[in-house]
N, C-alpha and C positions, 0 to 999 in steps of 0.2 A: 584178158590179156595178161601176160606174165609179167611181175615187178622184175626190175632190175639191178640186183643187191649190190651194195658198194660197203666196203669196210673202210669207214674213217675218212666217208667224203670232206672235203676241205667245208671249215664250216664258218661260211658265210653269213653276212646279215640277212640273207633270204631265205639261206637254208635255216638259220636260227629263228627264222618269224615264221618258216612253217611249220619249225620242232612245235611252238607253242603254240598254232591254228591246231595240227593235228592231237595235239595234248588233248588241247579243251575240247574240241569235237568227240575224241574217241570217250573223255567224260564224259560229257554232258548227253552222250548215246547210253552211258549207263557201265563203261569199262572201269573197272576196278583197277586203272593204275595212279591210286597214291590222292584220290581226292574221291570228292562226293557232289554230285551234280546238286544244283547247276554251278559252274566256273566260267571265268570269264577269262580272257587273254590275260590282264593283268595278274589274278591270282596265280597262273602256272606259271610265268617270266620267271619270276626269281630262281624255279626248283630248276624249269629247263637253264636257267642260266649255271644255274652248280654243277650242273651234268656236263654245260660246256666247258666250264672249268676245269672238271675233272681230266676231260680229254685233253684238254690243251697241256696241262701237267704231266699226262703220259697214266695217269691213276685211272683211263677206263679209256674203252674202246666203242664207236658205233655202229651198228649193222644197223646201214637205210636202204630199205629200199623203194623205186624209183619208177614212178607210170608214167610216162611221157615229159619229163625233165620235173616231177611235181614228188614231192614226200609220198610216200601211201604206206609206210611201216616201220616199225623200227622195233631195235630192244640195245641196249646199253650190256655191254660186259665191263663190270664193274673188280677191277684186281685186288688179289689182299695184300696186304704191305706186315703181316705179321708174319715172320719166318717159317713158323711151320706150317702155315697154309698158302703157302704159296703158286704153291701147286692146283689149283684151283681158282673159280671166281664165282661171282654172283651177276646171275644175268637178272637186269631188271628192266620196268618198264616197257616191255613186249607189248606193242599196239599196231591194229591194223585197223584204217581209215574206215570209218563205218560204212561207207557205198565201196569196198572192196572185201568188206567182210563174207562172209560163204561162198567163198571163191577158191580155199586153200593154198591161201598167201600168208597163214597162221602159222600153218607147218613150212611151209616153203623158209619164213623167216627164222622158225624156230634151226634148221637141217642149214641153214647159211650163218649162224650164231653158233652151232655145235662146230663147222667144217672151221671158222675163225676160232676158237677157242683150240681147237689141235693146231691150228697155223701157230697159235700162241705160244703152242708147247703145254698146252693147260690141259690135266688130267681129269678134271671133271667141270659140273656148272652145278649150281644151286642156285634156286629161286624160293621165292615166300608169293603165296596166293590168297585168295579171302572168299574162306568157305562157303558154301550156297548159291555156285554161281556156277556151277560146272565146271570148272577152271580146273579141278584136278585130272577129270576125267581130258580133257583135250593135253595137258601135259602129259600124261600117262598115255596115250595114244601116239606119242612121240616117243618113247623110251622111259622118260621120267617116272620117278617113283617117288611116294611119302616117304618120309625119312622121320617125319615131325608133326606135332599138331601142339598149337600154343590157345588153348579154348579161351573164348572171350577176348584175343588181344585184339583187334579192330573193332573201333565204334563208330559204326555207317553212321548211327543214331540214336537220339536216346532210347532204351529198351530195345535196340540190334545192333547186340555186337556178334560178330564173328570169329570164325577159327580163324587163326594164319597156319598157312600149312606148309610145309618145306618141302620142298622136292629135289631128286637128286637125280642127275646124268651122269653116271662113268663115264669117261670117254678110251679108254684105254679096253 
């Protein structure tokens, strides 16, 4: 079934306690967004909560999208406040719910996060990824390119750290 994308659904106490179900799930399946299984509700609250902040200030935007009134994806555009990069943003935290993943709701979000970033007026997107995970090759399957490689800055664990890799979308 197809998710049903919403930019900047109103963000409710429900929809806020799914941000964080769906957080730790898409963890603790082993998704490389911003923590290292196992997590629990409580450890993601605080980070989803800064993300709702964000939005609420007008300092980032959310693409969720939506399986029968429930969360199943999302990715944050996150804006710059430094003048000459304005023109641009950083898309982060891109996840899709583990029992909707090989479905092509990855790209679907990605292609609803690109079409919101031109409504924005925003001329490109850049993300950071954590090498060894296929991650580049599925962004680069969508337009995305390396731009960057920062060797060793992510430490899953002791004795495996990772590349961060940067990727870039023109949009223009």
């Amino acid at each position: 079934m197809a998710l049903r994308f919403t930019l900047d659904p109103e963000l409710t106490a429900d929809l806020r306690n799914q941000l964080v179900t769906l957080w730790t799930d898409v963890t603790n399946a082993g998704g490389a967004v911003g923590f290292v299984p196992p997590v629990t509700a409580a450890d993601v609250a605080p980070q989803a909560q800064g993300r709702c902040e964000a939005i609420a200030e007008g300092r980032a935007h959310l693409i969720a999208g939506f399986e029968d009134g429930r969360l199943a994806a999302t990715a944050f555009i996150a804006l710059n406040n430094h003048r000459l990069m304005g023109h641009w943003a950083w898309l982060y935290t891109v996840m899709v719910d583990p029992a909707h993943q090989g479905r092509g709701h990855g790209a679907e979000l990605l292609r609803e996060a690109e079409n919101a970033a031109r409504e924005l007026g925003l001329e490109g997107l850049r993300l950071t990824c954590r090498s060894g995970m296929g991650l580049d090759r599925f962004y680069a399957s969508v337009g995305y390119k390396e731009v960057g490689r920062t060797p060793g800055a992510i430490r899953v664990a002791a004795g495996d750290d990772r590349d961060e890799l940067t990727m870039w979308l023109p949009l223009l």
